[in-house]
Every structure is written in structure tokens, then in C-alpha cells.
DRENDO-1510 file (C-alpha; in Angstrom, 1 decimal, always signed):
<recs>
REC; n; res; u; v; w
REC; 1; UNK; +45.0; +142.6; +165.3 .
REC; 2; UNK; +47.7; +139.9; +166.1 .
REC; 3; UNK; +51.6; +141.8; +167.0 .
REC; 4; UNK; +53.6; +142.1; +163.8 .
REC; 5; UNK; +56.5; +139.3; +163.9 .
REC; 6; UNK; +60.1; +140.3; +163.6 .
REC; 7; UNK; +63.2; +138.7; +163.3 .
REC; 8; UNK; +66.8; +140.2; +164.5 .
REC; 9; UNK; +69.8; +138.5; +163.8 .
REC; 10; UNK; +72.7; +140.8; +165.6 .
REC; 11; UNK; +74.9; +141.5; +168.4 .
REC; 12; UNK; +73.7; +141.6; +172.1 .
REC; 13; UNK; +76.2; +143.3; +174.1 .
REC; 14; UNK; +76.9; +145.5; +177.6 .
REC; 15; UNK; +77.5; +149.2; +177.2 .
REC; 16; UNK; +80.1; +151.2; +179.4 .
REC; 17; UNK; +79.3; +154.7; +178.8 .
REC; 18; UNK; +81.3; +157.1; +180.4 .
REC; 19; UNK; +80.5; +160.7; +180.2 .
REC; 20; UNK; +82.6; +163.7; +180.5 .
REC; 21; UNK; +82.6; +167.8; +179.4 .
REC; 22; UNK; +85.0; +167.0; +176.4 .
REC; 23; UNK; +86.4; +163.8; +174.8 .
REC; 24; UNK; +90.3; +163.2; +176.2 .
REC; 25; UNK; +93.1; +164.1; +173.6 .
REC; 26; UNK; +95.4; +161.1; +172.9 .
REC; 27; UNK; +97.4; +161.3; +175.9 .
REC; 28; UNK; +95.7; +163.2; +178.0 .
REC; 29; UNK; +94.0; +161.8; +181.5 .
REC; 30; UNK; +90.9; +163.7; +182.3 .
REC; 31; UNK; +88.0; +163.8; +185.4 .
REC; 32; UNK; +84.8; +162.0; +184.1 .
REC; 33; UNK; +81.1; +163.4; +185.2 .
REC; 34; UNK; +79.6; +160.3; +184.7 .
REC; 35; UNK; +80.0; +156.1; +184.4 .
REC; 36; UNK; +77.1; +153.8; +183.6 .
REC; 37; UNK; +76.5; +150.1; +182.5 .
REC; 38; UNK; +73.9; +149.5; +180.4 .
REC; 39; UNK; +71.9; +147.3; +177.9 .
REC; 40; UNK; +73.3; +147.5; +174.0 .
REC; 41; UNK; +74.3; +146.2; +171.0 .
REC; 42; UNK; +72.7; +147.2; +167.9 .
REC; 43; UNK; +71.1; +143.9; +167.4 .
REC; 44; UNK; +69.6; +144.0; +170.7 .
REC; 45; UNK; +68.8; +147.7; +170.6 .
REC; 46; UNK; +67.0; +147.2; +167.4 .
REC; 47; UNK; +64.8; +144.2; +168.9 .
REC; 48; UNK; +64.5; +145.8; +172.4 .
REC; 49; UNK; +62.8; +149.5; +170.0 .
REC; 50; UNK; +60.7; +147.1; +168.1 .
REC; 51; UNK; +59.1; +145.2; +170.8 .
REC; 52; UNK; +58.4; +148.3; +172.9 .
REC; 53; UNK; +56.5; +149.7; +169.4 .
REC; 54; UNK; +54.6; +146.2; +170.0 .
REC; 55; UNK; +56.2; +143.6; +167.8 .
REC; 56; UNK; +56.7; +140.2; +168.7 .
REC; 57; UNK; +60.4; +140.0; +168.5 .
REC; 58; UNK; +62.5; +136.9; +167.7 .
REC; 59; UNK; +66.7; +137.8; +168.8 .
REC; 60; UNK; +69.2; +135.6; +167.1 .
REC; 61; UNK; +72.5; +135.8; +168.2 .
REC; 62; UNK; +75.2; +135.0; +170.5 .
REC; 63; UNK; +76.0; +136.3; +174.4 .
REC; 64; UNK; +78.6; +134.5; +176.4 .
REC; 65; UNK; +78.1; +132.0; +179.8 .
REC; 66; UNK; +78.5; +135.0; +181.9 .
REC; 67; UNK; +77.0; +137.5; +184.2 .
REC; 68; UNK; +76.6; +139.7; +181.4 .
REC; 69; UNK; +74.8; +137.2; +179.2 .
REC; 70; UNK; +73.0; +136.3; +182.2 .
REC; 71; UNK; +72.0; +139.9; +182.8 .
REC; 72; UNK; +70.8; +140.3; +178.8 .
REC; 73; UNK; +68.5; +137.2; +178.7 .
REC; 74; UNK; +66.7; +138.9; +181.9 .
REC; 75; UNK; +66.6; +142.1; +180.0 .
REC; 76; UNK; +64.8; +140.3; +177.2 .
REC; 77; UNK; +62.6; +138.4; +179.2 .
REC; 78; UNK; +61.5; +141.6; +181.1 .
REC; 79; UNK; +60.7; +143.1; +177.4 .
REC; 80; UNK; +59.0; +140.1; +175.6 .
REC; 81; UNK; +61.6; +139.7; +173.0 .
REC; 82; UNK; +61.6; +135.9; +172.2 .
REC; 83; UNK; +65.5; +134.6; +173.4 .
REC; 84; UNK; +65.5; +130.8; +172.2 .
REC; 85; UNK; +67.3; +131.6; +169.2 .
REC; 86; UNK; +70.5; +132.9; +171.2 .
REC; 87; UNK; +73.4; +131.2; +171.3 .
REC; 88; UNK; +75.6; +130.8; +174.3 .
REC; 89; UNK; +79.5; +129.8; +174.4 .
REC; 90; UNK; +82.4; +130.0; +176.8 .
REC; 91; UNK; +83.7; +133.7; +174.8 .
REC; 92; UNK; +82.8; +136.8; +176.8 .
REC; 93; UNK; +79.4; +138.5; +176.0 .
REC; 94; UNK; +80.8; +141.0; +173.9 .
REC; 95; UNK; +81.1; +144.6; +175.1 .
REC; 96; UNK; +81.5; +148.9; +173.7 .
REC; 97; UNK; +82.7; +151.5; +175.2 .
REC; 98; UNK; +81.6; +154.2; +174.8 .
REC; 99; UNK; +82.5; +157.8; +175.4 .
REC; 100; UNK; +79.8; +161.3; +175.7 .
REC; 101; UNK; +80.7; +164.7; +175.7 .
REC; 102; UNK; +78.6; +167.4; +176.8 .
REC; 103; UNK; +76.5; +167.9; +173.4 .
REC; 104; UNK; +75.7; +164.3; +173.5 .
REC; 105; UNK; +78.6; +163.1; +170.4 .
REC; 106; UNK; +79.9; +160.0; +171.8 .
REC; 107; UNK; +83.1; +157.7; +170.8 .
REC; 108; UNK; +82.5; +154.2; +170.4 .
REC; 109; UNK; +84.8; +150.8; +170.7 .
REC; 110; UNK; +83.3; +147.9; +170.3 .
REC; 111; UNK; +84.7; +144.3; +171.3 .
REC; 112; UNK; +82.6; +141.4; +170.0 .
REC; 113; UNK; +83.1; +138.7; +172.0 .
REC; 114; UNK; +80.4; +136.0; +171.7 .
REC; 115; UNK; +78.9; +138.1; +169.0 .
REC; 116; UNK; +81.6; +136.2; +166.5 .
REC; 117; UNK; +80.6; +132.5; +167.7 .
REC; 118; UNK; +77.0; +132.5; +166.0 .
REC; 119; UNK; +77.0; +129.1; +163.9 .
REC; 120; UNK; +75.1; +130.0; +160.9 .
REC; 121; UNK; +73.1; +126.5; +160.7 .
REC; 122; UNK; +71.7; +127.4; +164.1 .
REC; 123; UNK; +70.9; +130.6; +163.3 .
REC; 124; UNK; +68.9; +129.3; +160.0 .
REC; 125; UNK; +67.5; +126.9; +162.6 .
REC; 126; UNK; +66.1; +129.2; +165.0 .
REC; 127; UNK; +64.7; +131.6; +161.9 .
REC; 128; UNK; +62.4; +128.8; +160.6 .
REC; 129; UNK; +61.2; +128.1; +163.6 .
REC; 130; UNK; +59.5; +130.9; +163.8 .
REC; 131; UNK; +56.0; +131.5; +162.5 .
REC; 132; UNK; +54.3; +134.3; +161.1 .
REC; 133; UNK; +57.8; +136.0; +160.4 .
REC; 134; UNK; +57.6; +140.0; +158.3 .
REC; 135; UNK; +60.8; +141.4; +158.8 .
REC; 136; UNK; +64.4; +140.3; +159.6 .
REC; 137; UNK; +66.5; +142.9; +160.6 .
REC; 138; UNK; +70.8; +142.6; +160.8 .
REC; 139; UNK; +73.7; +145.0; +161.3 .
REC; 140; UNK; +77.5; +144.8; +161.0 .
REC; 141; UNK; +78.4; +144.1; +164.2 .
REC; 142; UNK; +78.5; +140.0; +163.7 .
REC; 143; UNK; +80.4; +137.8; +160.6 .
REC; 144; UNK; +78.9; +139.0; +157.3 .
REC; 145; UNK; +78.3; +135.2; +156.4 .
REC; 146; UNK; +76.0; +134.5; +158.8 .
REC; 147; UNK; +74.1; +137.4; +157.8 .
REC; 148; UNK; +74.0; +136.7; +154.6 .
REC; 149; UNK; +72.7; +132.6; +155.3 .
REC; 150; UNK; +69.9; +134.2; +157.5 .
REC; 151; UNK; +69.2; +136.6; +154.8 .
REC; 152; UNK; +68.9; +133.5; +152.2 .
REC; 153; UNK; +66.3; +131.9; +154.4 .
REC; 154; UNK; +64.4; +134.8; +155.1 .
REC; 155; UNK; +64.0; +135.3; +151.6 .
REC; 156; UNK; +62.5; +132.2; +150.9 .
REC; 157; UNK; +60.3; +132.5; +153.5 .
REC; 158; UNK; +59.0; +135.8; +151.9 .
REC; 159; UNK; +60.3; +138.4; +154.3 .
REC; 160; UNK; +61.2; +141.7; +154.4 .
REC; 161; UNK; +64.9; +142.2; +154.6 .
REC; 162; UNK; +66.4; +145.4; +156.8 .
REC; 163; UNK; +70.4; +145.8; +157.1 .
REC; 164; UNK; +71.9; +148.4; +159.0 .
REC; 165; UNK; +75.3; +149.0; +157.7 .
REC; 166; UNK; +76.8; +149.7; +161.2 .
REC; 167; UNK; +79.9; +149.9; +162.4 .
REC; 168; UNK; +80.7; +150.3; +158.3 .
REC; 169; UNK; +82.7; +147.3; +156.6 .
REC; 170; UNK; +82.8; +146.7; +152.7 .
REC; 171; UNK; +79.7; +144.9; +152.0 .
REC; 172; UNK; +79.8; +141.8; +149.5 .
REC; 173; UNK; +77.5; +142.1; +146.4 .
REC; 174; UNK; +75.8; +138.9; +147.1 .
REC; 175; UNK; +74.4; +140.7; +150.5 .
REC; 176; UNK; +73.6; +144.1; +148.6 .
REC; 177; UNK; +71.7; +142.2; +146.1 .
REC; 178; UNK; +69.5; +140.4; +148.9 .
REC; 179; UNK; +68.7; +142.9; +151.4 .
REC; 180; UNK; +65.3; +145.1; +150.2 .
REC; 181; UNK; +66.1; +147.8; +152.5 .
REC; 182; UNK; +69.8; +149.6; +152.8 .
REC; 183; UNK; +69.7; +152.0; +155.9 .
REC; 184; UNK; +73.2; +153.6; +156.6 .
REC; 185; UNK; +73.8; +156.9; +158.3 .
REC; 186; UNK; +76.0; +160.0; +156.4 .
REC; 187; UNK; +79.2; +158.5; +157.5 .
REC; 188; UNK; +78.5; +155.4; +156.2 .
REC; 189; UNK; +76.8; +156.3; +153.1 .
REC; 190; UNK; +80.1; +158.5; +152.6 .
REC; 191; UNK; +82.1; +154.7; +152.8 .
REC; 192; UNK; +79.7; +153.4; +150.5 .
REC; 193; UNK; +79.8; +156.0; +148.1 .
REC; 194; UNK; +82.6; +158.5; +148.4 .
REC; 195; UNK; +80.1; +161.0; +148.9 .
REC; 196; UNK; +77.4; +163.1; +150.9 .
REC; 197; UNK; +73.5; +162.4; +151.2 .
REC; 198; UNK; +72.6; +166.5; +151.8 .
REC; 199; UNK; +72.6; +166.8; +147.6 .
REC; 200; UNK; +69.7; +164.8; +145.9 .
REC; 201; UNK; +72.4; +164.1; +143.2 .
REC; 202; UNK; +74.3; +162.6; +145.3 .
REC; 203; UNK; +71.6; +159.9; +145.6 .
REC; 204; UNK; +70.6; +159.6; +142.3 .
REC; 205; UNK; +71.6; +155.6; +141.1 .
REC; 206; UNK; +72.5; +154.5; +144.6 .
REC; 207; UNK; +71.3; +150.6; +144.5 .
REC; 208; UNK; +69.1; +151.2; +141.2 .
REC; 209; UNK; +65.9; +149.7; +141.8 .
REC; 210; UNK; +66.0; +148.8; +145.1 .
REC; 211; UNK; +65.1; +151.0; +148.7 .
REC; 212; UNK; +67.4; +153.1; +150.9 .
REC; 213; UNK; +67.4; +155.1; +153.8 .
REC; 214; UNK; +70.0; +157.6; +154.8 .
REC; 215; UNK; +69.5; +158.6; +158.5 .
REC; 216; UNK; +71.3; +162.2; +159.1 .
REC; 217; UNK; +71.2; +162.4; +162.5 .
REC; 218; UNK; +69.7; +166.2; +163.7 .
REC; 219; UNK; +68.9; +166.6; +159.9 .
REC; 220; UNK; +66.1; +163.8; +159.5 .
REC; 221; UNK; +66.8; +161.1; +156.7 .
REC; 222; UNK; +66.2; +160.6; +153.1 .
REC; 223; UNK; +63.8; +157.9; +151.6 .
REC; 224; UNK; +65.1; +156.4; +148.2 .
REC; 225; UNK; +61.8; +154.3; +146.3 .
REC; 226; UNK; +62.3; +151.9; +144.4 .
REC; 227; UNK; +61.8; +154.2; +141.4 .
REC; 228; UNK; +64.7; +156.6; +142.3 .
REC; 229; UNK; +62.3; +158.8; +143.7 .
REC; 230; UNK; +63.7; +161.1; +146.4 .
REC; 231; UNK; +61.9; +162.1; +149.7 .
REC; 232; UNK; +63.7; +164.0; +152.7 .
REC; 233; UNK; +61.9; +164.7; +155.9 .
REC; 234; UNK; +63.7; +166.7; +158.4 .
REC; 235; UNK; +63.8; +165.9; +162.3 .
REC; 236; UNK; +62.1; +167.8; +164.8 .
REC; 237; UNK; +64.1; +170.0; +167.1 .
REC; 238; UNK; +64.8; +168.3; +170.2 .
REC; 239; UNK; +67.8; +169.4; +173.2 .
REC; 240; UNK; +70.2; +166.7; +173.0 .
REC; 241; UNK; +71.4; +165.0; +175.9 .
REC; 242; UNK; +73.2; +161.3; +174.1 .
REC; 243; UNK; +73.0; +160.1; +170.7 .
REC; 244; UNK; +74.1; +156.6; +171.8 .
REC; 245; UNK; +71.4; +154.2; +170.2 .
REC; 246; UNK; +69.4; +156.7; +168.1 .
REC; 247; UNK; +70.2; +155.1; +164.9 .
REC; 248; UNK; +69.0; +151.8; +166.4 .
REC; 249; UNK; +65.7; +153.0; +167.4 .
REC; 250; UNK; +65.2; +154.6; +164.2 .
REC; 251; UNK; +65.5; +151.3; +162.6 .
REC; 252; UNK; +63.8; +149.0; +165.3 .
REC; 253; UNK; +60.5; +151.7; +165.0 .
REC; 254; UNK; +60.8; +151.9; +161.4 .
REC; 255; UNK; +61.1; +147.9; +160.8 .
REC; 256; UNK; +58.2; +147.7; +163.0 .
REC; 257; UNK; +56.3; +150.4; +160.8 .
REC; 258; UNK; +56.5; +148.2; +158.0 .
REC; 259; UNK; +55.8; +144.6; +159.2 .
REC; 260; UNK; +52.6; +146.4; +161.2 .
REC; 261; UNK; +51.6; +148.0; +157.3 .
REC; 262; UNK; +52.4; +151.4; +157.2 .
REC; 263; UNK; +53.8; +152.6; +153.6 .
REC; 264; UNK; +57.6; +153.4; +153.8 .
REC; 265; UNK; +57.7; +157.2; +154.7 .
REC; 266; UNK; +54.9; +156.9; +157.6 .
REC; 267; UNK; +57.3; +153.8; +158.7 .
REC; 268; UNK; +60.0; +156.7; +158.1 .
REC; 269; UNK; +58.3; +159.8; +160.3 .
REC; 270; UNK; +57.7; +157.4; +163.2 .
REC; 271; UNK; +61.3; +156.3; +163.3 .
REC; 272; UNK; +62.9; +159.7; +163.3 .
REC; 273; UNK; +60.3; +160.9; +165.8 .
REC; 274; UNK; +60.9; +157.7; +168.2 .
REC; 275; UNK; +64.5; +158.3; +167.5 .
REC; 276; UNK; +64.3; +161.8; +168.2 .
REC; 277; UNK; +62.9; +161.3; +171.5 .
REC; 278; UNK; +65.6; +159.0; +172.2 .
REC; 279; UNK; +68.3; +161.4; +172.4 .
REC; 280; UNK; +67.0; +163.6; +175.0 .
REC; 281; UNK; +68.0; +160.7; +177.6 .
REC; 282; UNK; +70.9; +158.9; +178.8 .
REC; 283; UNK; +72.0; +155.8; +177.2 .
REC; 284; UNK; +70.8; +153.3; +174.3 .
REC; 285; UNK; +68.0; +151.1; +175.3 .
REC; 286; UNK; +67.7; +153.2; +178.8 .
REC; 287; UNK; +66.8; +156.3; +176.7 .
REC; 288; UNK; +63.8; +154.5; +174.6 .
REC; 289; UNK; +60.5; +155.9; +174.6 .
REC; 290; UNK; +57.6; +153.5; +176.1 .
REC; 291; UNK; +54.7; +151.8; +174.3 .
REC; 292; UNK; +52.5; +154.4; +175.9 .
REC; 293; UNK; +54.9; +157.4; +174.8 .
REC; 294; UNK; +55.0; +155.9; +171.1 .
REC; 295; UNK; +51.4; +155.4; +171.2 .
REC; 296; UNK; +50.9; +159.3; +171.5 .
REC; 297; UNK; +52.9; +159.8; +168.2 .
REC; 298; UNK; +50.0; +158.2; +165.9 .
</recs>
């Protein structure tokens, strides 16, 4: 059976994680434990979880003409994920910082860079260029209008649509109305909604006739049909070491579920157990399962 084809349209960025017993206060100066670089950016996270289910991932995006871009097109290279579609420019690749405590909670500040220079009519470009295509997959961490021309051409090439509403921003309606698949965590279903995902009622309405998932973190997540029908299934106890990149490989494994044929909530219960096993490691793409590990979840 030929490798499902998916499309990513995000942010490719360099993560510097420091960890530490507690979070500083403002104003205060602590003693870290811990400093790391590493691979990130949800876009890239996403793509990097999908190919190492075994999709043959396509990353549009942009990275500066930098060591750091130069070090993320090696990463890709090593993982398979297709890189012609990236666009380079003389803005720094863009970069996070991010903070972890000792229960694995981490702080995160993200500066774009390059991540804002993606010219949409490259981007379109690179997207029908490639065959085959199932799933496109974007987050909030480039320009909403390019997301939503990528969207527009995915569409009418009759794929599957995945947006991850992360780091939260107000969403336009015309984006809403094209994306088949909603997939924000608690916080950011709270921005959409003014309220929490652990009451079914709560739920009930949210994007009528269309399908959602809300990812809670320890909790699981909650499927939402496209008949309103609600389906929770809960995590499985794991010791938790850093959260940093779950949510991405929740969606890269679930997107992968899907364009490979699985109904929604099997595509569901691999993504929270892939994203489960995430956590007990350091880092984003660092702490991702292998293809062998995944294959021992089926």
C-alpha cells in the first residue's frame, strides 16, 4: 500500500527550552537545571509526527538563510519530509522559548521570524505540485491569509482540511467555514467559546455540522461528528516528564490516521496514545515515538 500524502503549511522554527524546578516570578532571577536546542515549530512538529507514523510529508513554509534554517532542512532531509515547498529569505528562522518546570508545564514565547515572509502564491505553487495529496494540515503560528489561500486550493483539489488553532488568535469566518476539521486544546476552545469542553453541553452547537476535536491534555479529548454526536475518550496514565509538542503529535498522528483510512475516533485513540507517549521525554520533536514504537500501538 503506497504512504498516505500529506500536506503542512506552518511554522518551522528552533526551540530553546530551558528547564528548571519552578517557573521564575516576574523579577526574580533563578538557577536553571537544564538548557537545550532543539527541532520545533508546530508546523514542523506536526509534519516531522506524521512522517515518522509513515506519511509522505510535503512542509510548506518559510525558514531564514541561516544556520538555523540550515540545521531544519537537514532535520527534514534526515526524516523524509519533502522540503521544496520552503521558502527561504534574509529574516531569521523564527524561534520559541520555552520554559519547563518540574511537572513537565512549560511557558512558551514565540518569535516568528521567517515564519511571516511565506508569499501565498508560492505556497499555492508548491501545494499543486504535489500529487496524490489527502490532508493539509495548518496552525496559527503563520499569517492567517496564507492559510486560508492554501486552504482554498486544497479544497479544490478535494482534500481533507486540518487547522490547529494554536497559539489562539480570532479566526475569520471565511477560514472556519473551510476547514473540515477544528482541533483546539481547552484553552483555546475557552477563546473560542467562552467556555469549558469537560460538560457535553458545553459542546453542543459548536461549528453545527461540521467536525471538532478538543484535545484536554492528561484528560484525553473529545470527538464532535458531524451530527453533533459526542464521543470522549480519556488518556492513558503516563509519568510526565514535558508537555512541549504533545498537541502537535496528537495532530500529526491523528492527520495521518485519516489520510491512511482509519474512521475519525481510531484516527483519535492513536493520536492521544502517540501523544501520550510523547510526554514522558524531553522536548518536542526529540520526545516523538519511532515508526517501530507506533507500529506496536495497532
Amino acid at each position: 500500500m503506497s504512504k498516505p500524502v500529506i500536506a503542512v503549511i506552518g511554522s518551522a522554527m528552533m526551540d530553546l527550552t530551558a528547564y528548571s524546578r519552578v517557573i521564575p516570578e516576574p523579577g526574580q532571577t533563578i538557577v536553571g537545571d537544564l538548557f537545550t536546542t532543539g527541532f520545533g515549530g508546530k508546523g514542523a512538529n506536526q509534519a516531522a509526527m506524521a512522517a515518522l507514523c509513515g506519511a509522505k510529508v510535503h512542509f510548506i513554509g518559510g525558514i531564514g538563510s541561516d544556520l538555523f534554517g540550515d540545521s531544519i532542512l537537514e532535520n527534514f532531509e534526515k526524516l523524509g519530509i519533502d522540503s521544496v515547498g520552503i521558502q527561504r529569505s534574509n529574516t531569521p528562522t523564527g524561534v520559541a522559548h520555552i520554559w519547563v518546570n518540574r511537572e513537565g508545564e512549560n511557558r512558551i514565547i514565540v518569535i516568528p521570524g521567517s515564519n511571516h515572509e511565506i508569499e501565498i502564491s508560492k505556497a499555492i505553487s508548491s501545494l499543486n505540485e504535489i500529487e496524490n495529496l489527502s490532508v493539509v494540515i495548518a496552525q496559527c503560528e503563520i499569517k492567517q491569509q496564507v492559510t486560508l489561500a492554501v486552504f482554498t486550493a486544497a479544497k479544490v483539489r478535494g482534500a481533507i482540511t486540518i487547522l490547529n488553532p494554536a497559539p489562539f488568535e480570532p479566526l475569520s469566518e471565511e477560514l472556519l467555514a473551510i476547514c473540515d476539521w477544528l482541533i483546539p486544546n481547552e484553552t483555546e476552545f475557552k477563546s473560542l467559546t467562552d467556555a469549558q469542553p469537560y460538560e457535553d453541553a458545553n459542546l453542543t452547537g459548536f461549528r453545527s455540522g461540521k467536525c471538532s476535536i478538543i484535545t484536554l491534555g492528561a484528560q484525553g479529548a473529545v470527538l464532535i461528528s458531524t451530527d453533533g454526536s459526542i464521543t470522549r475518550v480519556p488518556a492513558p496514565k503516563v509519568s510526565v516528564v514535558d508537555t512541549t509538542g504533545a498537541g502537535d503529535a496528537f495532530v500529526g498522528s491523528f492527520a495521518y490516521g485519516l489520510a491512511h483510512g482509519m474512521n475519525p475516533e481510531t484516527a483519535l485513540r492513536l493520536g492521544i496514545s502517540v501523544a501520550s507517549m510523547s510526554v514522558s521525554k524531553k522536548g518536542a520533536q526529540s520526545s516523538y515515538p519511532t515508526q517501530a514504537e507506533i507500529a506496536m500501538l495497532s
